[in-house]
C-alpha positions, 0 to 999 in steps of 0.5 A, a space after each residue: 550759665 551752666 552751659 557756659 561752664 561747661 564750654 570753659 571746662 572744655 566738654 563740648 565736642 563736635 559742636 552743632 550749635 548752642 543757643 538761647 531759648 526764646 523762654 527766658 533763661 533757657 539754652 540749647 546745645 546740640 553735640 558730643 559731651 565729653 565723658 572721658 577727657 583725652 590726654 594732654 598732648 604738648 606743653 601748651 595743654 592742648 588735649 587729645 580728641 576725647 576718649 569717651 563721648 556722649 554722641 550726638 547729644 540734646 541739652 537743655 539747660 538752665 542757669 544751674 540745671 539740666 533739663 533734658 538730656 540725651 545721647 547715644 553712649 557705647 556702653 553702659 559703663 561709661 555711665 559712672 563717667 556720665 555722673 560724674 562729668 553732669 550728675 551735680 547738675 541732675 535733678 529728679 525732674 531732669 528729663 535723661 533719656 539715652 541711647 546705649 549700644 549694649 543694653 538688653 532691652 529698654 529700661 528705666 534706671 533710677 538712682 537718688 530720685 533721678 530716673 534714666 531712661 536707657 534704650 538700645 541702639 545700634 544704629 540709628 540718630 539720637 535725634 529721628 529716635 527721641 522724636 520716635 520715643 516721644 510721638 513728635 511729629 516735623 510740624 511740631 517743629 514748624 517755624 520754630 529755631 533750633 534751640 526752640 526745638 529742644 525746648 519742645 522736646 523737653 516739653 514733650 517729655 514731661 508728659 512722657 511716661 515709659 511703660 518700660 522695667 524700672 530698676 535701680 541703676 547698680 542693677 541695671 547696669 548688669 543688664 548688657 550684652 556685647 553688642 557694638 556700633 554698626 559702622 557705616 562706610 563709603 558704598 
């Protein structure tokens, strides 16, 4: 399984849960994913916490495929990282939708037959605005599992059709700006 893989190669981080799907062959992840690999801190191999992470993010997988991602990223130059780490795995039927801290306005990037679809937030849950995105509701969700969860939003997003600019990924990734994470502390 792919998910398992990528458990051996280390990129999960944060982990909320990975689980198998009541549909056959269908597994869920709920967590970061590593996009940029810490150091290694001592003789063992033991690694420093990640530079860069995909956040909070939502898989679906497959014995060798991803079907659904997203996340919330910083910046959308750590987009290359993001290909390179889970790109082989991409299909152009791959749902991708990320959540991108410095992206002007909502667009969908293409590249390779692949579309992403990136959206700006500062501030806010991967999880409360995918289900904005795609018009679910809590009761969509009634009595299902964790993992069943995922698979109903990737059910939603095979219907789901962004009216938003779609351009090519090289192109879109010059439409940024400077904004940061709002940070929330202890009041």
């Amino acid at each position: 399984m792919l998910l398992d893989t990528y458990e051996q190669q280390q990129l999960f981080y944060n982990t909320n849960f990975r689980e198998a799907c009541t549909k056959g062959g269908l597994t869920a992840y709920r967590g970061d994913l590593v996009l940029v690999d810490g150091e290694i801190a001592d003789a063992q191999g033991r690694r420093m916490p990640p530079v860069v992470t995909l956040k909070a993010a939502v898989v679906l997988a497959d014995a060798d495929q991803l079907k659904l991602v997203a996340g919330s990223m910083d910046q959308l130059a750590d987009m290359p990282a993001f290909l390179e780490k889970y790109g082989s795995a991409l299909t152009p039927d791959s749902a991708v939708v990320l959540y991108v801290v410095n992206v002007v306005k909502p667009l969908v990037a293409e590249q390779d037959g692949m579309k992403f679809v990136l959206i700006p937030m500062t501030d806010g849950l991967v999880w409360n605005e995918l289900m904005d995105e795609l018009k679910l509701e809590k009761s969509d969700f009634k009595g299902q599992s964790s993992a069943d969860k995922v698979l109903t939003v990737f059910e939603a997003c095979k219907d789901y059709k962004p009216k938003y600019e779609t351009l090519p990924l090289a192109e879109a990734m010059t439409r940024v700006n400077d904004a940061k994470r709002e940070a929330r502390g202890p009041v």
